[in-house]
C-alpha positions as semicolon CSV with decimal commas, in nm:
position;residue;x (nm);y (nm);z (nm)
1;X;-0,848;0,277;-1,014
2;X;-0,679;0,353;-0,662
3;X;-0,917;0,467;-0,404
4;X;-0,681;0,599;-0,174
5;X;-0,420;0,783;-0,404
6;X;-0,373;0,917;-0,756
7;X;-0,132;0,759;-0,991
8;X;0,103;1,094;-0,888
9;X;0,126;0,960;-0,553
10;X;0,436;0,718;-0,613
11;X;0,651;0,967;-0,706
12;X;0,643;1,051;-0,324
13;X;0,835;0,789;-0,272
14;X;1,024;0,698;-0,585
15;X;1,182;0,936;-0,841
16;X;1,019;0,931;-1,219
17;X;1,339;0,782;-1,359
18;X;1,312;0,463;-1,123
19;X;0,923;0,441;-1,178
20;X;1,019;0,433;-1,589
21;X;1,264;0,174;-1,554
22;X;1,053;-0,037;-1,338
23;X;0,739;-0,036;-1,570
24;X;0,861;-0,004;-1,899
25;X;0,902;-0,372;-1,954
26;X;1,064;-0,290;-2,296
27;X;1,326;0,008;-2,297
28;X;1,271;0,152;-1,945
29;X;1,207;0,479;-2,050
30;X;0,840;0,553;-2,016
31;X;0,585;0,548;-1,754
32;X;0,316;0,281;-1,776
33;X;0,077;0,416;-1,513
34;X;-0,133;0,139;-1,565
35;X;0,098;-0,075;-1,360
36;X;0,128;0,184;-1,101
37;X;-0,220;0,185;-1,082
38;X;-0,201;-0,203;-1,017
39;X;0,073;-0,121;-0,767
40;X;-0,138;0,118;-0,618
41;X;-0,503;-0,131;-0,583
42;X;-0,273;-0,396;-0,468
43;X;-0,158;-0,211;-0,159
44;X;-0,444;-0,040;-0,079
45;X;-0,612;-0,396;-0,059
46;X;-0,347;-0,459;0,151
47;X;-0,371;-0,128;0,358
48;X;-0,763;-0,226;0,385
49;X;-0,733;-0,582;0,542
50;X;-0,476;-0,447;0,827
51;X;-0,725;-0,145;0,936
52;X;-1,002;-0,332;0,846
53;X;-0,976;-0,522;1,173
54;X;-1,041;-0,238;1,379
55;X;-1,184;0,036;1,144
56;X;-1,482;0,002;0,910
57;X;-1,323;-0,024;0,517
58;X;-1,266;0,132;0,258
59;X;-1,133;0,443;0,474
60;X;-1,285;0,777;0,442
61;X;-1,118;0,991;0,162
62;X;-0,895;1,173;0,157
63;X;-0,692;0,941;0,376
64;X;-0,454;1,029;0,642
65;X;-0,082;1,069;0,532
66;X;0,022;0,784;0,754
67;X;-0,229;0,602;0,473
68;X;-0,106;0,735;0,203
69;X;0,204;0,716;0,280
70;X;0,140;0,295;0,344
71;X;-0,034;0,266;0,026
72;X;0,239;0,423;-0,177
73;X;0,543;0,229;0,000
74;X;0,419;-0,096;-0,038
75;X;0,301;-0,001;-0,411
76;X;0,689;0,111;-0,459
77;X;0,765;-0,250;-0,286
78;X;0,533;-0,472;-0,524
79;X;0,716;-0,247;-0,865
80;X;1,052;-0,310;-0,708
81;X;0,979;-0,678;-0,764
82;X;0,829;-0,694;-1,071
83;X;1,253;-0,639;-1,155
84;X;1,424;-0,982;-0,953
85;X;1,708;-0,828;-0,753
86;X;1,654;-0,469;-0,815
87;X;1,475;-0,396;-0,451
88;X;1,728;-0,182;-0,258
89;X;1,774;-0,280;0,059
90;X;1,644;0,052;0,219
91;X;1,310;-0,066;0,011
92;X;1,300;-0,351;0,164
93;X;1,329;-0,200;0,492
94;X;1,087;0,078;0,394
95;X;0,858;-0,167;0,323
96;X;0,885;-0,443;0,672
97;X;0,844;-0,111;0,846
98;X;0,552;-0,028;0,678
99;X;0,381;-0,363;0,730
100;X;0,470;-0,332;1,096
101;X;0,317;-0,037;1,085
102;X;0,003;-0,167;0,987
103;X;0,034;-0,462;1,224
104;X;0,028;-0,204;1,493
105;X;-0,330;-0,011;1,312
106;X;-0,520;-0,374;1,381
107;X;-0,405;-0,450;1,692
108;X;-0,507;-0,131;1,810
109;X;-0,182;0,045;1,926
110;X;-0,198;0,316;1,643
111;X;-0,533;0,483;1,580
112;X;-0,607;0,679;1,268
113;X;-0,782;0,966;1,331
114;X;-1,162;1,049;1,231
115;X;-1,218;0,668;1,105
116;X;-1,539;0,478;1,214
117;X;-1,399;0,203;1,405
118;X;-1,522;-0,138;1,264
119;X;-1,834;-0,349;1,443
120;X;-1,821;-0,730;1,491
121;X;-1,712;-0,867;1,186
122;X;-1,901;-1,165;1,202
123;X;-2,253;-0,957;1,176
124;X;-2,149;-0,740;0,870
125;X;-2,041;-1,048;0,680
126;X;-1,712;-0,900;0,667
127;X;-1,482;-1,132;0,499
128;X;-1,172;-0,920;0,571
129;X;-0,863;-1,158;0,535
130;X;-0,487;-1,006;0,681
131;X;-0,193;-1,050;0,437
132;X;0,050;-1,256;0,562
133;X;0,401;-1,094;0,658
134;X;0,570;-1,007;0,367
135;X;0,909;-1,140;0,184
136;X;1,133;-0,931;0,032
């Protein structure tokens, strides 16, 4: 289950029709919030090992809307593929801008408010890996 969100969350970014037709793999009718879900763990693993460079992971909940927000674009992004060619490209750009966004978190030029900031990696045994840049 998603940490940082609720299942609900994606329809902040994408109506209930499009969510349907993108996880129905049979008539594209019905919700399967299991794959949302999925959506939802992916990103937020994603979300996790861009702050986690600079702030101490998982976040404190409930996350900041900048977070949620993150979380629930790129979760929109990875259910936009699971349908080759059906990523508008306003998705697409939704989601680079989101990943630059979180480029920004680690490097330290955004701060999220109220989080612990993370201590030396190397003596927590943190084994927090980046995502590379990604492809849509």
């Amino acid at each position: 289950m998603p940490v940082y969100t609720v299942t609900a969350d994606i329809y902040n970014v994408v109506s209930s029709k499009v969510v349907a037709e993108l996880t129905d793999d049979t008539a594209g009718v019905t919700v399967d919030t299991d794959i949302i879900d999925s959506a939802l763990e992916r990103a937020e693993s994603v979300v996790d090992s861009y702050v986690g460079k600079v702030y101490t992971v998982p976040l404190s909940t409930p996350v900041l809307a900048s977070v949620e927000h993150a979380v629930v674009t790129l979760a929109a992004c990875y259910l936009y593929r699971r349908r080759p060619g059906a990523t508008p490209d306003e998705v697409k750009e939704a989601c680079e801008r989101t990943v630059e966004w979180l480029e920004k978190v680690a490097a330290g030029t955004i701060e999220l408010a109220d989080e612990t900031p993370a201590t030396d990696a190397a003596d927590e045994g943190n084994d927090t890996e980046t995502f590379s840049k990604m492809v849509f």
